[in-house]
C-alpha positions as CSV (number, residue, x, y, z in Angstrom):
1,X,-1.1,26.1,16.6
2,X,-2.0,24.3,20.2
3,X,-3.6,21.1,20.2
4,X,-6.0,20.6,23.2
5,X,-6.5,16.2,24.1
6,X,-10.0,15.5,25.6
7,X,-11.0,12.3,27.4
8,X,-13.6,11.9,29.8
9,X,-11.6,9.8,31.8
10,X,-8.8,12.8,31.8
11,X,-8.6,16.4,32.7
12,X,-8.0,18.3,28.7
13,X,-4.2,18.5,27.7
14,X,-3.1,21.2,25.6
15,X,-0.1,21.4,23.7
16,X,1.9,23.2,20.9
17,X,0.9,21.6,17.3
18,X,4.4,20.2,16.7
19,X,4.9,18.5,19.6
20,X,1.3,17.3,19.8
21,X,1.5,15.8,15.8
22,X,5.0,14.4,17.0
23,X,3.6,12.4,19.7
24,X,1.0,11.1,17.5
25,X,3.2,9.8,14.8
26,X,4.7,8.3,17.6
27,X,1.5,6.5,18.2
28,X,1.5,5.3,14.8
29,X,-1.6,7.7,13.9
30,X,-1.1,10.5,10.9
31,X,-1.1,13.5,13.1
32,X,-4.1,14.5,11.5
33,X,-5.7,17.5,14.1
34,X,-8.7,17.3,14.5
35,X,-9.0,13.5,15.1
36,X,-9.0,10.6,17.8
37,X,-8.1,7.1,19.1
38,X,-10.8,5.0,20.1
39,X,-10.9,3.4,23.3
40,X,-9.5,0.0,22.0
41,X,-6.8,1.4,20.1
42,X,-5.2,3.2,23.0
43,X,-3.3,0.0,24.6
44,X,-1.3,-0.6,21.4
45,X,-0.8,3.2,20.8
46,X,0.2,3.7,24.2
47,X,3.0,0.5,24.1
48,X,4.3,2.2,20.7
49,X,4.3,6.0,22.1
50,X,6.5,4.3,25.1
51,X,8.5,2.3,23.2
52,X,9.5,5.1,20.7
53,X,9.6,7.4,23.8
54,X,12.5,5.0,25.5
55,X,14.5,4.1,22.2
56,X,14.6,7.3,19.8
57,X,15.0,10.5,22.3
58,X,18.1,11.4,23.0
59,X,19.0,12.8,26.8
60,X,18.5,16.6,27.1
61,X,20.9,18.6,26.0
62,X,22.0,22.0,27.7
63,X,21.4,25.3,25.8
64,X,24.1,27.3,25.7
65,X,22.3,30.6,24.9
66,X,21.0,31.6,27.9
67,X,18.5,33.8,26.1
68,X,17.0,31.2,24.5
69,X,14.4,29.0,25.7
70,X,15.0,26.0,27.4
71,X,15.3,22.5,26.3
72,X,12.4,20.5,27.1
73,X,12.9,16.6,26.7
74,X,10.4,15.2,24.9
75,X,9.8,12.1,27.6
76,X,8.7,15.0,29.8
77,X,6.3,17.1,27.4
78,X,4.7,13.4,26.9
79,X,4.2,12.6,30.3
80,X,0.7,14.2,30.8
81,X,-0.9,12.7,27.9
82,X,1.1,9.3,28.3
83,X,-0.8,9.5,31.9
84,X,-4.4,10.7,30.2
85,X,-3.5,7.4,27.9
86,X,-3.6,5.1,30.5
87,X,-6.8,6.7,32.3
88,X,-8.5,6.4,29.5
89,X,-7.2,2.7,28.9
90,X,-8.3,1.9,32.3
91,X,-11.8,3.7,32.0
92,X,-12.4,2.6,28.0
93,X,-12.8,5.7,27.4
94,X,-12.0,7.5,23.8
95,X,-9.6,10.3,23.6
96,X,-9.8,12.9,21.0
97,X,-7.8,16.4,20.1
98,X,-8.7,19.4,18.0
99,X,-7.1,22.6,17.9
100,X,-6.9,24.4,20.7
101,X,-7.9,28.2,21.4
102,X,-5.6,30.7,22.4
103,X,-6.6,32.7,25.6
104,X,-5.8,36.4,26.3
């Protein structure tokens, strides 16, 4: 599943289901998809995503298989939607996901 983030004060974010339902728990919402944060709720969701973001990820670790796909810290798959956050915050604007479509 992809998740796609919508905001009018953002370009739309899409990305994979686990990650995105991580991020929101993060946020303190259920990770219920589809769903959204109203513009006066983003500020404290934002602080809590950050704060859980600094405290509970552990560096990056190195894959040893080179096969396999990287490692992708999970600071760094936030960062787009931590930015569209702030937009949003600035422009009181809502943000809201759904599922996303898969393109060809």
């Amino acid at each position: 599943m992809l998740v796609t983030f919508h905001s009018k004060a953002w370009g739309d974010i899409t990305m994979f289901g686990d990650i995105a339902v991580e991020l929101l728990k993060m946020m303190g919402h259920t990770g219920t998809v589809p769903s959204a944060l109203l513009a006066k709720d983003i500020p404290p969701a934002l602080d809590q995503l950050q704060h859980k973001l600094g405290v509970s990820v552990p560096p990056g670790r190195v894959n040893e298989d080179e096969d396999a796909e990287p490692n992708v810290d999970l600071r760094k798959r936030a960062y787009p939607l931590i930015q569209m956050l702030r937009a949003s915050a600035r422009e009181n604007a809502d943000v809201l996901w759904d599922e996303g479509q898969r393109t060809s």
